[in-house]
C-alpha positions in Angstrom: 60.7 88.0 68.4 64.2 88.8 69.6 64.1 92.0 72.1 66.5 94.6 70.7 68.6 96.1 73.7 68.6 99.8 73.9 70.1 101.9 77.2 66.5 103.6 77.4 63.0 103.2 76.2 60.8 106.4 76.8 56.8 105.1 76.5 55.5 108.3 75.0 56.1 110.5 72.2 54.3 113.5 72.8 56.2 116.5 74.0 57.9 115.5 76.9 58.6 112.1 75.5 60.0 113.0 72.0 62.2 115.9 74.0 63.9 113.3 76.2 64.3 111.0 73.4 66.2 113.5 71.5 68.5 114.4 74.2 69.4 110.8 75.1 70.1 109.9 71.4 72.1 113.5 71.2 74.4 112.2 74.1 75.0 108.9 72.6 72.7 106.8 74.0 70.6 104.1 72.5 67.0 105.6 72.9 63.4 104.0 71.6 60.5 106.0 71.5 57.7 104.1 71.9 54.2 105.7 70.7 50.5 105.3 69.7 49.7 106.5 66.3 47.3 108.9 65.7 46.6 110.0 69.0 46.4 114.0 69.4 46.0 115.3 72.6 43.7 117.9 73.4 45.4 121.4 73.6 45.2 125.0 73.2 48.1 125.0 71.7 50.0 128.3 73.3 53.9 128.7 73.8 55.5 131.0 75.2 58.6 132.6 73.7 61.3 131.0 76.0 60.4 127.5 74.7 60.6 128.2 71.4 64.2 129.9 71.6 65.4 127.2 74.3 64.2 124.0 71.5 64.8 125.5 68.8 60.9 125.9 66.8 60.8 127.0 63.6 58.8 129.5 62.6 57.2 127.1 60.4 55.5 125.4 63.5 54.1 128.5 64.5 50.5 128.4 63.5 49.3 131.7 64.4 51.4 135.1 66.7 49.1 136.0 69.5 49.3 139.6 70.7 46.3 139.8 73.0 44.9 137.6 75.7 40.8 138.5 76.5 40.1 137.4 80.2 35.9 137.2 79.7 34.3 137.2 83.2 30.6 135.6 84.4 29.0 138.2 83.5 30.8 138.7 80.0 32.8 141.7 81.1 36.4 141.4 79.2 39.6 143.4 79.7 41.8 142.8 77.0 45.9 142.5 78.0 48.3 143.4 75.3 51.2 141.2 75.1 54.1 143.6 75.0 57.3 143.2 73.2 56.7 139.8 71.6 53.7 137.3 71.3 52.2 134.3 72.4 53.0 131.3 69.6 50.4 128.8 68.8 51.0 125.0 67.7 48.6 122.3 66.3 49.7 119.2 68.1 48.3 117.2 65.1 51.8 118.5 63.3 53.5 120.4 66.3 54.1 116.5 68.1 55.1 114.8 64.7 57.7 117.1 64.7 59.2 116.4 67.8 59.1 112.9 67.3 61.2 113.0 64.0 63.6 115.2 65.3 64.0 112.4 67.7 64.4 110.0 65.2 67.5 112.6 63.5 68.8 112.8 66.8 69.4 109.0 66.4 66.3 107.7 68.4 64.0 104.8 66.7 60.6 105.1 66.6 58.4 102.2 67.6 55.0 102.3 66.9 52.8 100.0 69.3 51.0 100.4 72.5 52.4 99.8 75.9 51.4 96.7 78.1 53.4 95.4 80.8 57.2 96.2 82.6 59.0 93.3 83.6 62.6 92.2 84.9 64.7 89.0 84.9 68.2 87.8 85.1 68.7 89.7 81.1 67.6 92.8 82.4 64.1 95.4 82.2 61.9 94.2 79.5 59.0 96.7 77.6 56.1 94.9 76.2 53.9 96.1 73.7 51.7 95.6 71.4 52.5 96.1 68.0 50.6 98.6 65.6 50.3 97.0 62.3 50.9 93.0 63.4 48.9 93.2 66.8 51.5 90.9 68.3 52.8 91.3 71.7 56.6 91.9 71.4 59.4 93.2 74.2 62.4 95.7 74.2 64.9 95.2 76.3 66.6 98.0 78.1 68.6 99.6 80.9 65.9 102.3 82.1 62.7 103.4 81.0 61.0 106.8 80.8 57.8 106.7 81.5 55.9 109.8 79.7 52.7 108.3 78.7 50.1 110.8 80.3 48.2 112.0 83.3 46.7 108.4 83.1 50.1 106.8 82.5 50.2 102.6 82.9 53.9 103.5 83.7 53.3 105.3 86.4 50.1 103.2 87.8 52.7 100.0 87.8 56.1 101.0 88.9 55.9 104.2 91.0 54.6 104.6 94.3 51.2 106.9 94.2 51.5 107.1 90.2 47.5 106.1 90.6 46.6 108.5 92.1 47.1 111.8 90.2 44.3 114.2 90.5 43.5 115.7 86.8 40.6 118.0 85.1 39.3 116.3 82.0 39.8 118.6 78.7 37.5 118.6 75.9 37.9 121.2 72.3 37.0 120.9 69.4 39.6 122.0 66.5 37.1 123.8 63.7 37.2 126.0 60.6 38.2 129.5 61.9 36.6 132.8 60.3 38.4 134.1 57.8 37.7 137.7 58.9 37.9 139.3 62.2 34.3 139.6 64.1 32.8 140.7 66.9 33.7 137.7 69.7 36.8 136.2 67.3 40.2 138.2 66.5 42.9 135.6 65.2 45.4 137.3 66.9 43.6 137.2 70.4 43.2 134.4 72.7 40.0 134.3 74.8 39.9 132.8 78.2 36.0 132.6 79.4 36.0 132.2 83.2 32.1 131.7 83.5 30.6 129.0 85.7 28.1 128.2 83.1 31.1 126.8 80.6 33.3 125.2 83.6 32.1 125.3 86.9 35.9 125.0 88.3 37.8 125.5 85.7 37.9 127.8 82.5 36.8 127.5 78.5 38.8 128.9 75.4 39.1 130.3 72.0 42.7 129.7 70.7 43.1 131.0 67.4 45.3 128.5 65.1 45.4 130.4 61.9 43.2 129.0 59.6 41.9 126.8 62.6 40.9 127.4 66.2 41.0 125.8 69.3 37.6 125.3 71.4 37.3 124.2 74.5 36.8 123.7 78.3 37.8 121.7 81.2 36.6 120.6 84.8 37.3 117.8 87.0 33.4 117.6 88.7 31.8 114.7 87.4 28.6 114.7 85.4 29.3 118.1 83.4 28.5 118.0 79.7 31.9 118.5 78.1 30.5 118.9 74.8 27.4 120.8 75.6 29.6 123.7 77.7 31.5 123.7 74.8 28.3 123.8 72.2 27.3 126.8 74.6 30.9 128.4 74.4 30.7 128.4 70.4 27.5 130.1 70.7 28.7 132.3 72.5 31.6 133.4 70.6 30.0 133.4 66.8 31.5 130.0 65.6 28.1 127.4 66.2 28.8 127.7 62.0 32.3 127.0 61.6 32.9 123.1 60.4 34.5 121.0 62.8 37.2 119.4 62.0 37.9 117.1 65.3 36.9 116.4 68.6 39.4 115.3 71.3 39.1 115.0 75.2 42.0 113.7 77.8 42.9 114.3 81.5 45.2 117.0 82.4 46.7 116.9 86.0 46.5 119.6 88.7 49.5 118.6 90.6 52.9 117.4 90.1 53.4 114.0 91.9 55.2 113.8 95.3 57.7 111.3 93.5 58.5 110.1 90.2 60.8 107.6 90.1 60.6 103.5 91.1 64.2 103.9 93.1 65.5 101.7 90.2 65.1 101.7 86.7 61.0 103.7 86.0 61.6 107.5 85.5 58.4 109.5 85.6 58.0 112.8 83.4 56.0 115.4 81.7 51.7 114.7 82.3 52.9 111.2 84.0 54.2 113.1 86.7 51.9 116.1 87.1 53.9 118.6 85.6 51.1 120.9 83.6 50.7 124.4 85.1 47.8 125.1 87.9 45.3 127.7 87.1 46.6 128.0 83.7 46.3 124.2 82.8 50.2 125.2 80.5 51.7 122.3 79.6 53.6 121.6 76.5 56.7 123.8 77.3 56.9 122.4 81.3 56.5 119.0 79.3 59.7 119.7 77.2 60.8 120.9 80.0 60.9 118.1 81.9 61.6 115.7 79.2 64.9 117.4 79.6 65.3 117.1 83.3 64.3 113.2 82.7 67.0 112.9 80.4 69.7 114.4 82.4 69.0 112.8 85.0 68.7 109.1 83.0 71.9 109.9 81.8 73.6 110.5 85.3 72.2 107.2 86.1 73.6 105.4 83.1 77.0 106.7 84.0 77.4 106.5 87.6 74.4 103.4 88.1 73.1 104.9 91.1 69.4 105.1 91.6 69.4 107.9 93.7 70.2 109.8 90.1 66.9 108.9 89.3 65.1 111.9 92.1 67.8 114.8 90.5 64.9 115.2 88.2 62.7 116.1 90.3 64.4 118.2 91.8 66.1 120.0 88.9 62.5 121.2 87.5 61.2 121.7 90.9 63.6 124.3 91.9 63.7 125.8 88.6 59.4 125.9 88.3 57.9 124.9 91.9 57.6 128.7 93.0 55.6 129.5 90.1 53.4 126.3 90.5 53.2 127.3 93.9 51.6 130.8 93.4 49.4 129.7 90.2 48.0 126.7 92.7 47.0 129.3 95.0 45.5 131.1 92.4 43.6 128.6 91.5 42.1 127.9 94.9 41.5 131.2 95.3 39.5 132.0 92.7 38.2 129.1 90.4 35.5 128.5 93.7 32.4 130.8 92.5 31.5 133.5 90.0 31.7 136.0 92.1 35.3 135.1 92.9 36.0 134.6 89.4 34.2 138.3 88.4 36.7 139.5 91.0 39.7 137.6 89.5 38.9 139.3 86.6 38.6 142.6 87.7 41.8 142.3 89.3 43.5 141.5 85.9 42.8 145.2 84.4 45.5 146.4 87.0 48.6 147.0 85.0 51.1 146.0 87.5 49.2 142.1 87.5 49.3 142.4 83.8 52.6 143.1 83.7 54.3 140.5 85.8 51.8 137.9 84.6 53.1 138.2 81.5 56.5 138.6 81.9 56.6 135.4 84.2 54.5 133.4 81.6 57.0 134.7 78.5 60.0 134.1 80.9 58.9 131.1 82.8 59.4 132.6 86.1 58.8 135.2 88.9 59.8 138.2 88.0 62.1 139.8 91.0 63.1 142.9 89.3 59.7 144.8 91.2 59.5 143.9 94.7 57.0 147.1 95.3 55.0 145.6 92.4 54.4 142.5 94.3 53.6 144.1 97.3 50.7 146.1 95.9 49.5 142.9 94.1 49.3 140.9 97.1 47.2 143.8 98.7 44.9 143.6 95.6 44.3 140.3 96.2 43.1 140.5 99.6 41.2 143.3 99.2 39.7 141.6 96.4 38.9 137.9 97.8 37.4 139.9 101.0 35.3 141.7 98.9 36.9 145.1 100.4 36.5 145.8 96.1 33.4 146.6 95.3 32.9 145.6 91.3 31.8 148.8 90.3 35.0 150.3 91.1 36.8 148.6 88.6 
């Protein structure tokens, strides 16, 4: 086969990838998007209102408008937050991805369908094998750079960049089933539920995602030997939906951290889950995905133009300064309270104090720290002393 020549292949076409391919083929440039068919990663589907006005979602991806998130503690006590002035939006990635990845393709992008092998380089330039869907044979793109965006397990990363192997993750596991058609007891489909009970994920957290005439199920932890599926049996027990048919199963890695660096120094451009980017304590990742697809493309393109590598680490440090601060706080968040129940009962306490409520949610809908109430911090940060020390009691709240 002869290898087509292209300025950039991105291996990936979830999210992140389809995002940067867009942009790349927007600006000019001669994009493949390399992908697996079928895949769907698992995911609760939420996004919050700044993606979909910054990319430009139709309404018609929107599966279901959330207006309340339930935080459920250990010992089942729930406080409800309203989501003021706006909602939540919900996507199915079966549909939600697809999309992306034609937009790509109307951007001017072409879509390969195959599944990534092997980088390599000689005297013609960088060379992407693959394997192709439909023929099975092994066949190469040539290009200028590649972006790799091919998951928290990317081959991408694990060959060209320097500590790509060693990404810590949580593994995720929901299954997508049959909603209720009516409102009941432990299911609204206008609410999502977020169960932080040791018995579901010892570390981590389980969820009921509403997706319109579907829902999300699921859980996550990174301590080996839980039963995914059986914490997640448990959690449809435990919200009224052991009856509901299932309609799929699906389990992947999600990282915990962004990586220290994503980029070979060359021509290998990590983004999206390849380079950590998914939100601690929250496990949010599709709009910091997009997010950095964009980075990754403006940063490819400055290295197209000018060819130096160094153009390569603007990326990271485009979406760090924009989103590190609020990684920063939710990773301390996380550490401080996803250790025990008790911590986690106290976590949830602390979340039926307006002023938390309040600038949780206008950082999540906004995508960053809100600045506007410095007093408002302040008392927060007391809170959450006086709550990790125990200086709380539980029966107070």
């Amino acid at each position: 086969m002869s290898d087509p020549k292209f300025d950039v292949v991105v291996v990936g076409g979830g999210p992140c990838g389809a995002t940067a391919a867009a942009d790349l083929a927007g600006r000019g440039y001669s994009v493949a998007l390399l992908d697996r068919d079928g895949r769907i990663k698992p995911c609760g589907g939420a996004v919050p209102p700044r993606m979909i006005q910054d990319y430009d979602i139709p309404d018609s991806q929107i599966v279901a408008k959330i207006r309340t998130a339930r935080m459920i503690s250990p010992t089942q006590r729930h406080v409800d937050i309203p989501i003021e002035n706006g909602y939540v939006g919900m996507v199915d990635r079966e549909h939600f991805d697809e999309f992306l990845r034609v937009r790509a393709a109307e951007a001017g992008a072409e879509r390969v369908t195959g599944t990534y092998t092997k980088i390599t380089r000689d005297a013609g330039g960088t060379h992407v094998h693959y394997r192709h869907k439909d023929s099975g044979e092994t066949r190469a793109m040539t290009c200028r750079m590649v972006i790799g965006a091919d998951g928290a397990r990317s081959n991408v990363a694990k060959a060209e960049v320097p500590g790509g192997d060693r990404i810590p993750y949580v593994i995720a596991y929901h299954e997508i089933i049959e909603a209720p058609t009516e409102t009941t007891e432990h299911y609204n489909p206008k609410r999502c539920d977020v169960i932080y009970d040791g018995k579901i994920s010892p570390d981590f957290y389980g969820w009921v995602f509403p997706h319109g005439k579907s829902a999300s199920v699921g859980m996550g932890t990174c301590i080996d030997g839980v039963d995914l599926k059986k914490a997640t049996t448990d959690l449809r027990a435990a919200a009224g939906l052991t009856d509901c048919k299932t309609i799929r199963r699906e389990g992947a890695p999600i990282p915990l951290k962004p990586l220290d660096r994503w980029d070979n120094g060359k021509d290998v451009l990590l983004a999206g889950d390849a380079a950590g980017v998914v939100a601690p304590s929250s496990g949010e990742g599709i709009y910091y995905a997009m997010a950095c697809g964009t980075s990754a493309a403006l940063a490819t393109a400055r290295r197209l133009r000018t060819g130096l590598a160094a153009d390569l680490k603007l990326s990271r440090k485009m979406f760090m300064g924009e989103h590190g601060q609020v990684f920063r706080v939710l990773g301390a968040m996380q550490n401080a309270y996803y250790q025990s129940d008790m911590r986690r009962e106290r976590f949830v306490s602390l979340c039926h104090d307006v002023d938390v409520q309040k600038l949780t949610f206008e950082a999540y809908m906004n995508k960053k720290l809100v600045k506007a109430r410095p007093w408002a911090h302040l008392k927060i940060g007391v809170k959450n002393l006086a709550h990790l020390t125990g200086l709380v009691s539980e029966t107070r709240i």
